[in-house]
N, CA, C and O atoms as a GROMACS GRO file, in nm:
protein
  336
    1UNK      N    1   0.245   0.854  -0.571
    1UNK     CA    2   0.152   0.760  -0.630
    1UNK      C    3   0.211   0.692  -0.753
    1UNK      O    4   0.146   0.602  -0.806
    2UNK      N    5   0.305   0.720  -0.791
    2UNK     CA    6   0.339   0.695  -0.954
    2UNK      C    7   0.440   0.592  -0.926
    2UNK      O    8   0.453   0.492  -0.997
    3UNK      N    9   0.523   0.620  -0.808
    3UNK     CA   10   0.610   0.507  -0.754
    3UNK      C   11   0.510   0.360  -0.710
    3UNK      O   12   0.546   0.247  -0.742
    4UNK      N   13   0.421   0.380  -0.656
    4UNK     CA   14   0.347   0.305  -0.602
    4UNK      C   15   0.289   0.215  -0.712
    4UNK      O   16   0.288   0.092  -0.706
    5UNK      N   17   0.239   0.292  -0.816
    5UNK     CA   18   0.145   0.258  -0.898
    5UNK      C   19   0.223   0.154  -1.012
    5UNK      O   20   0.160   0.056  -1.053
    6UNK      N   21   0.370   0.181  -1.062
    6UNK     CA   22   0.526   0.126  -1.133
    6UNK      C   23   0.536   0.015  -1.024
    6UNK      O   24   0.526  -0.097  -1.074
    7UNK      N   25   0.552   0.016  -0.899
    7UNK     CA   26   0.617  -0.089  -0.814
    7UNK      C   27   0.498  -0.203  -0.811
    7UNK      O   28   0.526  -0.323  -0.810
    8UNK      N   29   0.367  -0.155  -0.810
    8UNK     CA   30   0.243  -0.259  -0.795
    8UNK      C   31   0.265  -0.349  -0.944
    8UNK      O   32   0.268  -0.471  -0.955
    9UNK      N   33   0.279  -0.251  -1.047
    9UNK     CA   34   0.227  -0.316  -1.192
    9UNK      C   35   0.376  -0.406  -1.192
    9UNK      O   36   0.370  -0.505  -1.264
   10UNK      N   37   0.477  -0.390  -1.137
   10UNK     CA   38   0.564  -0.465  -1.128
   10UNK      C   39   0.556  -0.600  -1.029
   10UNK      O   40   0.645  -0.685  -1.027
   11UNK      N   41   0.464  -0.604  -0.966
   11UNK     CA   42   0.443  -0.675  -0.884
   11UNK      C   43   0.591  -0.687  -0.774
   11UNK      O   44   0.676  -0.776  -0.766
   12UNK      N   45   0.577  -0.573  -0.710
   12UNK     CA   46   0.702  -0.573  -0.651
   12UNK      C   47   0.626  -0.542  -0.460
   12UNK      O   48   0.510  -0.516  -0.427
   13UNK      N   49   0.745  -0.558  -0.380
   13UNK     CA   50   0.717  -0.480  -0.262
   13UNK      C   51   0.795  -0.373  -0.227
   13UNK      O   52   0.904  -0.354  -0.280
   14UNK      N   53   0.745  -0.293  -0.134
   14UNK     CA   54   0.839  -0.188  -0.063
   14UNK      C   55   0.963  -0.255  -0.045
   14UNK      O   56   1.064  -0.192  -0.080
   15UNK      N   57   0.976  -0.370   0.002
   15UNK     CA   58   1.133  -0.493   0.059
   15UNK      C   59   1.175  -0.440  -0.027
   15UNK      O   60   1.256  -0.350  -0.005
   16UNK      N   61   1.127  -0.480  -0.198
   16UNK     CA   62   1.200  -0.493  -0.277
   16UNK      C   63   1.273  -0.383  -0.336
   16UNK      O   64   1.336  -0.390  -0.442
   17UNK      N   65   1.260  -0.272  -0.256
   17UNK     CA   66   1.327  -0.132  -0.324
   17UNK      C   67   1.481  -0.095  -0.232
   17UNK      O   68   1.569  -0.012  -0.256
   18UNK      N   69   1.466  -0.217  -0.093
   18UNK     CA   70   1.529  -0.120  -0.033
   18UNK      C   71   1.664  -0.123  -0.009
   18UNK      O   72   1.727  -0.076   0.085
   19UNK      N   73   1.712  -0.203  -0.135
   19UNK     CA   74   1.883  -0.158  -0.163
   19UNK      C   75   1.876  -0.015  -0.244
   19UNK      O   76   1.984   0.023  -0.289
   20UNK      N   77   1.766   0.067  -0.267
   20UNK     CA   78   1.778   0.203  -0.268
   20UNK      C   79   1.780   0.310  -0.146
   20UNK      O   80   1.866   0.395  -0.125
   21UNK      N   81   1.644   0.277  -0.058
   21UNK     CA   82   1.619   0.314   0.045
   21UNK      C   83   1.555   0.246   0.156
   21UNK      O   84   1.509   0.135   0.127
   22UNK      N   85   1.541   0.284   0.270
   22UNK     CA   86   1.443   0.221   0.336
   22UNK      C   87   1.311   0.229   0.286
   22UNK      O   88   1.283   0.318   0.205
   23UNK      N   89   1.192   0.112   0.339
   23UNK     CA   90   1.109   0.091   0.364
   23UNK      C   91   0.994   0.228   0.382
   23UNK      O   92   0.892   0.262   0.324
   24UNK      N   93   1.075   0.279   0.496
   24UNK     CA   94   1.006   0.438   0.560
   24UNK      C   95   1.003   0.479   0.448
   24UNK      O   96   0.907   0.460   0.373
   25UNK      N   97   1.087   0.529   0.423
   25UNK     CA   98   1.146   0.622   0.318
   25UNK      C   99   1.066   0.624   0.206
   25UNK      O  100   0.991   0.720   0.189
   26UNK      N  101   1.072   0.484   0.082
   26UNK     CA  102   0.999   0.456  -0.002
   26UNK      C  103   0.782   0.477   0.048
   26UNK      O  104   0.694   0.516  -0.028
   27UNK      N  105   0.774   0.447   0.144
   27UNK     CA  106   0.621   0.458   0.223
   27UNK      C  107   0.576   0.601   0.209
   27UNK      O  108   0.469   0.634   0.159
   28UNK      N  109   0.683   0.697   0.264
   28UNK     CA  110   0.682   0.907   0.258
   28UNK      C  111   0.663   0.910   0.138
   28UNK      O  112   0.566   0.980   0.107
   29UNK      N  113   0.747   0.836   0.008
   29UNK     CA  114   0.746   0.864  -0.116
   29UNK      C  115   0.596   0.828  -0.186
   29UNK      O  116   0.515   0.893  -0.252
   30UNK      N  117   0.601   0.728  -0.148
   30UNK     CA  118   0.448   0.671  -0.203
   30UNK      C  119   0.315   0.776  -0.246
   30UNK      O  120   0.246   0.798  -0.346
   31UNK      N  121   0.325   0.833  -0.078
   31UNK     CA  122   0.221   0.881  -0.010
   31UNK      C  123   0.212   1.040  -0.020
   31UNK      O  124   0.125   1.111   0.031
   32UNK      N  125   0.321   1.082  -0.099
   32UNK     CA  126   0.416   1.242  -0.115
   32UNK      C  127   0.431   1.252   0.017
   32UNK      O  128   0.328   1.302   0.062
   33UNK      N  129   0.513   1.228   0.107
   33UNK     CA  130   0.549   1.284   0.214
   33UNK      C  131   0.679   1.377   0.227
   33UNK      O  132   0.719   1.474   0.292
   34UNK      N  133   0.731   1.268   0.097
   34UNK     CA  134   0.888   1.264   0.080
   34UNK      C  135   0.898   1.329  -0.080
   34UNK      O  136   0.827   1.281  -0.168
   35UNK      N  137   1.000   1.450  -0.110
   35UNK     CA  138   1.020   1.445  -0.253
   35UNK      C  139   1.217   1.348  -0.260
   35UNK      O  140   1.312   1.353  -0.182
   36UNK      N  141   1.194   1.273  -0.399
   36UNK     CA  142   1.308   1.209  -0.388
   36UNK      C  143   1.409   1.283  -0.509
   36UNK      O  144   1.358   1.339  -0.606
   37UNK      N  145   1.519   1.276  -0.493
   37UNK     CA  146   1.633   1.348  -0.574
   37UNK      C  147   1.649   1.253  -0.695
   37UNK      O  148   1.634   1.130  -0.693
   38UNK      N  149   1.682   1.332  -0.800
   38UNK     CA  150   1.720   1.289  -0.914
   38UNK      C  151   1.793   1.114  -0.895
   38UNK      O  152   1.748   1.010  -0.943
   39UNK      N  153   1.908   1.128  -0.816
   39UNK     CA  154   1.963   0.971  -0.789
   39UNK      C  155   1.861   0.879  -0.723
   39UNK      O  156   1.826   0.768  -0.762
   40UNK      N  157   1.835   0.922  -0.653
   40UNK     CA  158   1.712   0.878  -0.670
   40UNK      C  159   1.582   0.768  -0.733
   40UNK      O  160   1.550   0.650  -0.720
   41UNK      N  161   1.548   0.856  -0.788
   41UNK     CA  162   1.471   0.827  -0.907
   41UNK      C  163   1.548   0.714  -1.015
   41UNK      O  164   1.508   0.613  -1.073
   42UNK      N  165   1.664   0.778  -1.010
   42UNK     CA  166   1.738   0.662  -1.085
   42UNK      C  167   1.783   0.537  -1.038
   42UNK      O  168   1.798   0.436  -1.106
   43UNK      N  169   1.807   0.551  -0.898
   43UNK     CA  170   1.790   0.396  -0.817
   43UNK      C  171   1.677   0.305  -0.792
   43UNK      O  172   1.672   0.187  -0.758
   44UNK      N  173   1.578   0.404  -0.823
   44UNK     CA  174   1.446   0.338  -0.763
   44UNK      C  175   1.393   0.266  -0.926
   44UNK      O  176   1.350   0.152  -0.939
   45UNK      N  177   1.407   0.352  -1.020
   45UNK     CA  178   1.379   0.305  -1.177
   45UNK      C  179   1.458   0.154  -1.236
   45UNK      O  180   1.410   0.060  -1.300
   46UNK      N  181   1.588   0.177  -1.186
   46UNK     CA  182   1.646   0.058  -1.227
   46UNK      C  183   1.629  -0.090  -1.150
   46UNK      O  184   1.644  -0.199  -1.204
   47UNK      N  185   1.584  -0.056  -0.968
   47UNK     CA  186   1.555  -0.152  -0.922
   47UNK      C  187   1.440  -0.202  -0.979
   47UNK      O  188   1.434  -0.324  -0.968
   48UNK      N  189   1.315  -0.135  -1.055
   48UNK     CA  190   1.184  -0.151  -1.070
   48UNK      C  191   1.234  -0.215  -1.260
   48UNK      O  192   1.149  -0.271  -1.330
   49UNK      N  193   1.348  -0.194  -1.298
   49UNK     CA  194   1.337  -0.200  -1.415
   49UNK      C  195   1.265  -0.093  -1.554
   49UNK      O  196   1.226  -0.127  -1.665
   50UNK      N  197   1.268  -0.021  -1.520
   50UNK     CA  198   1.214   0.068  -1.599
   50UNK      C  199   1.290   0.217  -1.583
   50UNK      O  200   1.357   0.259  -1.489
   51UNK      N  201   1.247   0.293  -1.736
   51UNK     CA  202   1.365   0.404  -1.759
   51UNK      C  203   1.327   0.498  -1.638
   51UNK      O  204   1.209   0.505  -1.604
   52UNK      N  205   1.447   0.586  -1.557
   52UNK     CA  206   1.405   0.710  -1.458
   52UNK      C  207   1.280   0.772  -1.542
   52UNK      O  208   1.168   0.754  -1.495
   53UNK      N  209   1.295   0.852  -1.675
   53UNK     CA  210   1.165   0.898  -1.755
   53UNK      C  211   1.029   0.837  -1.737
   53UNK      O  212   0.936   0.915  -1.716
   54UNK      N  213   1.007   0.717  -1.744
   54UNK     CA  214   0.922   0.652  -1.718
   54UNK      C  215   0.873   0.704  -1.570
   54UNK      O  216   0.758   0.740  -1.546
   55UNK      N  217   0.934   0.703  -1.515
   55UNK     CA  218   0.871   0.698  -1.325
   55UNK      C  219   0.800   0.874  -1.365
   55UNK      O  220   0.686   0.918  -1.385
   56UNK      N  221   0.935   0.934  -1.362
   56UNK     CA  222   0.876   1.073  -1.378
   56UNK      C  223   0.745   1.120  -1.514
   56UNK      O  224   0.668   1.213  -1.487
   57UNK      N  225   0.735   1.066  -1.619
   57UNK     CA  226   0.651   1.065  -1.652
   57UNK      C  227   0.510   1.020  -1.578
   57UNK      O  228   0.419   1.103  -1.566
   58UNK      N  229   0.498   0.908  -1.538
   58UNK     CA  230   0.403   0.863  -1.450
   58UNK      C  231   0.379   0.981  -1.395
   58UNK      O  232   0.295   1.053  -1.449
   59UNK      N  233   0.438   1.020  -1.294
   59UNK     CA  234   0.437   1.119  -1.178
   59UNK      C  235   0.347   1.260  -1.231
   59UNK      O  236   0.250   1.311  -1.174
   60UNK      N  237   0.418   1.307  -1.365
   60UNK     CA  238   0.356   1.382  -1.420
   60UNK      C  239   0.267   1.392  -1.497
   60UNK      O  240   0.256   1.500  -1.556
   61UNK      N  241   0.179   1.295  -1.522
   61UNK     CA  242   0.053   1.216  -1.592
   61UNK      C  243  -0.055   1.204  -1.490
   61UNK      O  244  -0.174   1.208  -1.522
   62UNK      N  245  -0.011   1.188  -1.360
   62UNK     CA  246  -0.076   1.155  -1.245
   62UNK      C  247  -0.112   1.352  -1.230
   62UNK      O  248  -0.219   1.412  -1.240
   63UNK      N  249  -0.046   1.378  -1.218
   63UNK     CA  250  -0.044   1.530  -1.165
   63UNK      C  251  -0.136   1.620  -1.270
   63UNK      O  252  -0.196   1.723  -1.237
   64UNK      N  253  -0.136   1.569  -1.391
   64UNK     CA  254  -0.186   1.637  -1.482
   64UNK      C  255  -0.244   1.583  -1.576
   64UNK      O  256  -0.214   1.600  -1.694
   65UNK      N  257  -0.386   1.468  -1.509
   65UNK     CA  258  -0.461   1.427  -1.575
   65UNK      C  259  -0.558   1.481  -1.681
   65UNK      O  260  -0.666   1.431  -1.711
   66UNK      N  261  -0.508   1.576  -1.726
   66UNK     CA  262  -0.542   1.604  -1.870
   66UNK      C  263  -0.483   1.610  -2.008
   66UNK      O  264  -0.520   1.656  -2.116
   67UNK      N  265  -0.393   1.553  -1.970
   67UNK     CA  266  -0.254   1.530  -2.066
   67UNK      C  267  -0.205   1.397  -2.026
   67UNK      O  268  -0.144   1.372  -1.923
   68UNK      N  269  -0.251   1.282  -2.158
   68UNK     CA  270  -0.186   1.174  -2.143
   68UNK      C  271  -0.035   1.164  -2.139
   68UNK      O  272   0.019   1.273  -2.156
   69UNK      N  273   0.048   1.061  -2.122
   69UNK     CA  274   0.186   1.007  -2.123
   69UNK      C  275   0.207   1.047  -2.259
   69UNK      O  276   0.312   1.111  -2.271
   70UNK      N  277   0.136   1.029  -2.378
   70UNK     CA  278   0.205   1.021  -2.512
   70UNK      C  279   0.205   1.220  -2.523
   70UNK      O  280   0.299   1.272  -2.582
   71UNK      N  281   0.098   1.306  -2.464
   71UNK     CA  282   0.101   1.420  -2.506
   71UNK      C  283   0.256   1.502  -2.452
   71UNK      O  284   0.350   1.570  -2.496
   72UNK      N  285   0.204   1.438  -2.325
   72UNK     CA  286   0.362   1.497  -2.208
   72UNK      C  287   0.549   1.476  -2.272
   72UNK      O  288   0.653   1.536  -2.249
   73UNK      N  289   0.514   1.366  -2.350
   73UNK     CA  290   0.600   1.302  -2.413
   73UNK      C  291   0.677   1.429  -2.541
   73UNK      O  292   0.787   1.481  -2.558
   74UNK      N  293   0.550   1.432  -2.605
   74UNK     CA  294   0.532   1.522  -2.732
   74UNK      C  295   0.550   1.683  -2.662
   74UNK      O  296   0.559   1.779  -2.738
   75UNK      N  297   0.553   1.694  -2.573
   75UNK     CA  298   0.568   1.841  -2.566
   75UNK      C  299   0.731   1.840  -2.518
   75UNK      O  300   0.812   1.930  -2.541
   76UNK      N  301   0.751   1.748  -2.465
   76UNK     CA  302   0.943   1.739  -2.399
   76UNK      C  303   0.968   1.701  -2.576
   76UNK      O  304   1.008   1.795  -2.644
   77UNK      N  305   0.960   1.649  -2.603
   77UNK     CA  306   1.042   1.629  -2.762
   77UNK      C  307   1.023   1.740  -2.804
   77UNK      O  308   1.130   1.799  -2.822
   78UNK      N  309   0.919   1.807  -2.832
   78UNK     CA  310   0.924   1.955  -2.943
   78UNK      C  311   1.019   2.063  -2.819
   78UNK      O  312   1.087   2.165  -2.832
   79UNK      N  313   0.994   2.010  -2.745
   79UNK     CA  314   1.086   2.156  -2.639
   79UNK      C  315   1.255   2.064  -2.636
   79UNK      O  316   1.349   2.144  -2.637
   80UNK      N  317   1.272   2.000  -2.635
   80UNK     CA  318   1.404   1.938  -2.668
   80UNK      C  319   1.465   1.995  -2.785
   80UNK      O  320   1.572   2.056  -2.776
   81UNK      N  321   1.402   1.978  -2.897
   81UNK     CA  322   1.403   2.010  -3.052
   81UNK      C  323   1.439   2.174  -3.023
   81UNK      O  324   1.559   2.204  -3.028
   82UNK      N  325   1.342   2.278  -2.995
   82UNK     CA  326   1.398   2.415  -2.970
   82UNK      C  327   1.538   2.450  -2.886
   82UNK      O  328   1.590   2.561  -2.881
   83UNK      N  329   1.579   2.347  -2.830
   83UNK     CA  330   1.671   2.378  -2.754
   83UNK      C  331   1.810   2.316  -2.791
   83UNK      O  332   1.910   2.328  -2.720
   84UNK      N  333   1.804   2.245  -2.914
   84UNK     CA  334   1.937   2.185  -2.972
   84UNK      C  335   2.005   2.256  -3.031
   84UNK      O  336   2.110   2.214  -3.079
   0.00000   0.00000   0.00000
């Protein structure tokens, strides 16, 4: 959904992804049929213009609508911070 939801606000189409992947492919993803790999994510972010973080944030905002983008954000920075 988070791919879907990045590619719409982009005003983009499935076509338009698919010097990453096919059509199919991106459709499984949409819909979770499909989980996609890190490269991935990073092909699909840069075709859409926006950071890989971004997509996966989405993804995980979607999943865990009780925690906005800025909280999800704030908990990877303070857990970044413990781990330097």
């Amino acid at each position: 959904m988070a791919l879907k939801s990045i590619r719409k606000a982009k005003k983009m189409s499935q076509e338009d992804l698919q010097d990453v992947c096919s059509r199919v492919y991106i459709s499984q993803l949409e819909r979770g049929l499909k989980n996609p790999t890190l490269a991935m994510i990073e092909g699909l972010a840069e075709q859409m213009q926006v950071q890989p973080l971004t997509l996966m944030l989405k993804a995980y905002s979607l999943k865990h609508p009780h925690l906005s983008p800025e909280q999800l954000m704030q908990i990877s920075i303070e857990e970044l911070k413990q781990i330097e």
